[in-house]
Steps between C-alpha positions, in 0.01 A plus 500: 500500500802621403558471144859285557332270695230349364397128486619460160868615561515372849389114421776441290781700741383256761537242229856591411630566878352188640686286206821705599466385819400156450830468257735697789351327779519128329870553329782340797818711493792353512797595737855486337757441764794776451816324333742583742855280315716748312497521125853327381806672565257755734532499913742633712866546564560422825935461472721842476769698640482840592787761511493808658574847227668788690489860484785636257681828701312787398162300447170376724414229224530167673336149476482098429635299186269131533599200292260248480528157328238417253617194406860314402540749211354832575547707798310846568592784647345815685632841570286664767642929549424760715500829489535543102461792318154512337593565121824321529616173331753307662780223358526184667745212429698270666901572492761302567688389847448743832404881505779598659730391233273690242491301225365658150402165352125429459472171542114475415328860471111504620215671418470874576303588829230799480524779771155500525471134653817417629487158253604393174325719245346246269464162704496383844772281477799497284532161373870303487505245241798284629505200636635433842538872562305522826676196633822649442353810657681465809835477310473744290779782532243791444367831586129679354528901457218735437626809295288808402739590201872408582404595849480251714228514738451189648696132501543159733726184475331199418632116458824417643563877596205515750237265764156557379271693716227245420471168383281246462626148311 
């Protein structure tokens, strides 16, 4: 015989596996039901406003400014580009009254938007800390520009100044 399997190495293997089995076989497994409620303050989103971002002359970059409301208090917003520069940082900020009366005041400046993704460079969302603001959304005397240096490369009104493009309350 083989000189790994002999009787006395092969009585106590069969020893060992059939008490592994015995304990496997005998043990009931529970199933956990997946927790499917949202951790607190986690879930979805479900009320914004979308406004449309145009094209600047001279440039292809175009796209969608989203608020959302969070809650009372906070309100979040998403810039969504295309066609950005790979390699390029962009400015973002919201400016006072229409475009075409080209207003220089920044009335709250945003997060910077990477070329590479089209979206704010270090979150999803840019996050408002005001209360009321996205209920007074929709009277707000407003416009969002896009600039790649002082050039401007892409804008939209928002509020008062324009009808969202998509809603949901």
């Amino acid at each position: 015989m083989n000189r790994f399997f002999n009787k006395r190495t092969f009585l106590p293997s069969l020893g060992v596996i059939l008490t592994l089995v015995t304990l496997l076989s005998a043990c009931e497994q529970q199933k956990y039901e997946p927790n499917l409620t949202a951790a607190p303050g986690g879930g979805t989103v479900s009320t914004y406003k979308a406004y449309t971002l145009s094209s600047a002359t001279g440039t292809t970059v175009y796209g969608r400014v989203v608020f959302y409301k969070y809650n009372s208090s906070v309100t979040l917003v998403q810039v969504g580009l295309y066609n950005t520069a790979n390699g390029t940082s962009y400015s973002s900020s919201i400016y006072e009254g229409k475009l075409s009366t080209g207003s220089s005041t920044a009335l709250k400046p945003l997060d910077t938007i990477s070329g590479a993704t089209g979206e704010f460079s270090t979150n999803k969302f840019f996050t408002i800390n005001e209360a009321g603001f996205y209920d007074k959304l929709s009277t707000y005397n407003a416009n969002v520009r896009i600039m790649s240096g002082t050039t401007l490369v892409a804008s939209g009104d928002i509020g008062a100044n324009a009808s969202p493009i998509v809603q949901q309350q």
